[in-house]
C-alpha positions as CSV (number, residue, x, y, z in Angstrom):
1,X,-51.0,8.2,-26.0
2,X,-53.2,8.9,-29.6
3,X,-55.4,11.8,-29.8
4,X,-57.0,12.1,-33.3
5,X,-55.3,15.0,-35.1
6,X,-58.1,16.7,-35.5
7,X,-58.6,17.2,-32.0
8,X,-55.3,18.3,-31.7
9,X,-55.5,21.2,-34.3
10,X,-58.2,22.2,-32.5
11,X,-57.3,22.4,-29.2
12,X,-53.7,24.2,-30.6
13,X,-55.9,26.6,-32.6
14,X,-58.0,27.1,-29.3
15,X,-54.6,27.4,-27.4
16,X,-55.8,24.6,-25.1
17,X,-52.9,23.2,-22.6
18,X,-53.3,19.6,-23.5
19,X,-51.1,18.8,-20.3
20,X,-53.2,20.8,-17.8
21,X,-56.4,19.0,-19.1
22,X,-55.2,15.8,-19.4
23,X,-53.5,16.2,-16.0
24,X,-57.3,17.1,-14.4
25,X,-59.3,14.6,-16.5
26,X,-56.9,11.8,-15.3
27,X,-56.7,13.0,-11.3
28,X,-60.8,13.1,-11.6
29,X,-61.3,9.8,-13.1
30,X,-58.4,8.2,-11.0
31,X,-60.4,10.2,-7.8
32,X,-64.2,8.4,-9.0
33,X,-62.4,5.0,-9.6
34,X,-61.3,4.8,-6.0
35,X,-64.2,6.2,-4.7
36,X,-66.1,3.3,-6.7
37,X,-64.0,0.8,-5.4
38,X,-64.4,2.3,-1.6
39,X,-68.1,1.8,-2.0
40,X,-67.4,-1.6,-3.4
41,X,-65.3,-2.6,-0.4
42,X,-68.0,-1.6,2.1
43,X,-71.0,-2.1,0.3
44,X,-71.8,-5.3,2.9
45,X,-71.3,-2.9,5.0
46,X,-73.7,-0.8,4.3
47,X,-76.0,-3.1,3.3
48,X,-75.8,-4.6,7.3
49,X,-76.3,-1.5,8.8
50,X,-79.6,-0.6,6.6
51,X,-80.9,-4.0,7.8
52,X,-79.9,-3.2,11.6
53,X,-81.7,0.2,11.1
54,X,-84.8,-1.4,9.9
55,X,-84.8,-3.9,12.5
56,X,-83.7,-2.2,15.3
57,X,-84.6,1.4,14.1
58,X,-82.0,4.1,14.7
59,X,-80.2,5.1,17.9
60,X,-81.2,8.6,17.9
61,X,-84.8,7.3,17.5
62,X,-86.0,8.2,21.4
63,X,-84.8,11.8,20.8
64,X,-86.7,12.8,17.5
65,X,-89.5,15.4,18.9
66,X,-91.6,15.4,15.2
């Protein structure tokens, strides 16, 4: 891993724990990546039931009371 050393003075001077940070930017961007591919997986899905809603409307349709 490179982090330009300017960065790094800073983050000593601002007595930044590198680790911690690194440790949460990684867990977020791993957590968003597999929440991408999720919606990738089921994006037919998706896409299916949107078309079986506007064809056949919703199931809790004879229930609304507005």
């Amino acid at each position: 891993m490179t982090v330009a050393p300017e960065l790094c003075e800073q983050a000593r001077r601002a007595k930044l724990n590198l680790s911690a940070i690194l440790t949460c930017a990684l867990q977020a961007e791993l957590k968003r990546l597999e929440a991408q591919k999720w919606k990738n997986e089921n994006i037919e899905g998706f896409n299916q039931l949107n078309r079986n809603n506007e064809e056949y409307g919703l199931l809790s349709d004879k229930y609304k009371v507005f």
